[in-house]
C-alpha positions in Angstrom: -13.9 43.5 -37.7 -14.6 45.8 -34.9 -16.7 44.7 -32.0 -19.1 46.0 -29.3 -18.5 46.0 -26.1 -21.3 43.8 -25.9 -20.3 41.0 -28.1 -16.8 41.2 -26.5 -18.7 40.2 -23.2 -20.9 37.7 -24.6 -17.8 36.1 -26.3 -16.0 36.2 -22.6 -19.1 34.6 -21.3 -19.3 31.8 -23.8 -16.0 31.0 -23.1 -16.3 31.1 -19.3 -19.0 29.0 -19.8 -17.6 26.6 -22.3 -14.1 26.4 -20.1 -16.3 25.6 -17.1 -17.8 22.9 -19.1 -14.7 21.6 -19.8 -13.7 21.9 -16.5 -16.5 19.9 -15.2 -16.1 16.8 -18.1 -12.5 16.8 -16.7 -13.3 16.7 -12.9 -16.1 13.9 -13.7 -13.9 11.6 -15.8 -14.4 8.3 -14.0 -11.1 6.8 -12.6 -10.3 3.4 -13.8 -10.4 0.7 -11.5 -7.3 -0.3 -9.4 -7.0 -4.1 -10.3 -3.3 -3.7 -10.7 -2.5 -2.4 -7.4 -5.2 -4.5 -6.0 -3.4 -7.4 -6.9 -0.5 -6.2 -5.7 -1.7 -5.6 -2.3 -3.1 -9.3 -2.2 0.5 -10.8 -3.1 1.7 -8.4 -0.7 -0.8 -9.9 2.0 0.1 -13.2 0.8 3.7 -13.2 1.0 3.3 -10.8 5.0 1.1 -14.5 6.0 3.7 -16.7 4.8 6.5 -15.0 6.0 5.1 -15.2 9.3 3.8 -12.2 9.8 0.9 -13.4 12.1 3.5 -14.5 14.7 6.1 -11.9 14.4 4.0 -8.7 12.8 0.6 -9.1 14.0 0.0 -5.4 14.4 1.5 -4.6 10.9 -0.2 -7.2 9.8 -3.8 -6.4 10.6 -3.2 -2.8 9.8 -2.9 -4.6 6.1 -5.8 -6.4 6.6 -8.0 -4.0 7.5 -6.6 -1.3 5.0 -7.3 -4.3 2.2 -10.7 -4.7 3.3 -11.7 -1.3 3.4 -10.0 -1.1 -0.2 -12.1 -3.9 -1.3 -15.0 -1.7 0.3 -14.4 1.1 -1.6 -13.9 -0.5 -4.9 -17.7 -2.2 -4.5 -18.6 1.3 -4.1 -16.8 2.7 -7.3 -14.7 4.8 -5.0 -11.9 3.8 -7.1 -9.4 6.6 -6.1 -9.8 5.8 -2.4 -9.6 1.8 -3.1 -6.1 2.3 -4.5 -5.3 4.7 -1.9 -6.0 2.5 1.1 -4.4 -0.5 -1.7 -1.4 1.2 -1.9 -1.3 1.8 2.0 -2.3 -2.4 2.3 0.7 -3.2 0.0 3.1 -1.0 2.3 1.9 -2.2 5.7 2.0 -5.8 4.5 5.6 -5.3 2.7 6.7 -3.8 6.5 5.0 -7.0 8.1 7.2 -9.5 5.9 9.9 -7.4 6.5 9.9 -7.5 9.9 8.8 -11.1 10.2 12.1 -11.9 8.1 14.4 -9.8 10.4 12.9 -11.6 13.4 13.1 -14.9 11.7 16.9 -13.7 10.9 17.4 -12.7 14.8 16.4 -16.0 15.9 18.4 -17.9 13.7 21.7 -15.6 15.2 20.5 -16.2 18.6 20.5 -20.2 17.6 23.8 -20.3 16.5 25.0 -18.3 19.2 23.5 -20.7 21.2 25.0 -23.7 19.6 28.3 -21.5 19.5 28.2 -21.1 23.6 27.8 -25.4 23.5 30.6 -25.7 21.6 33.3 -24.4 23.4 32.2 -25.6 26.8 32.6 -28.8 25.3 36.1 -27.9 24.0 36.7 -26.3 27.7 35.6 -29.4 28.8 37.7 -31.7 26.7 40.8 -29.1 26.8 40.8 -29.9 30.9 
């Protein structure tokens, strides 16, 4: 079947129209909710408080904090990609504030038996005399 030029064009259009359609279904697909990573960034918080992070990573620490609450924000708002962005960037900030609680925890420890090292051998100094 041959075609006129204008029903080529009108076929073009209703295509461009119905792939713009399409488009805009895809673009307005809603997000699910993060409640995965959500929870993940609360353990995260969780375990950064217990390790000790208050005393040794405050900073890091309240970066988490304050990323998590702004997450928790944003999902009350539906803003559910930005809630597991700043979720994601919780879980990170309070996996660094462990981390580096641990290591100090770890340093101190080496400085203590270091310590109790230096006793020692004055002691066997003193007893050696």
């Amino acid at each position: 079947m041959i075609k006129t030029s204008r029903q080529m064009k009108d076929a073009v259009r209703t295509l461009s129209v119905a792939a713009a359609a399409l488009g805009l279904m895809a673009g307005c697909a809603s997000t699910p909710a993060p409640t995965e990573q959500m929870a993940l960034s609360r353990a995260a918080l969780d375990t950064a408080l217990s390790a000790g992070g208050n005393e040794y990573a405050p900073l890091q620490l309240q970066a988490a904090m304050n990323k998590m609450d702004a997450a928790e924000k944003a999902l009350a708002k539906e803003d559910y990609a930005e809630a597991r962005k700043l979720a994601e960037q919780a879980e990170v900030d309070a996996k660094l504030a462990s981390a580096m609680a641990r290591s100090a925890k770890a340093q101190k420890a080496s400085e203590a038996v270091q310590d109790d090292i230096r006793v020692l051998r004055q002691e066997i100094d003193r007893n050696a005399k």
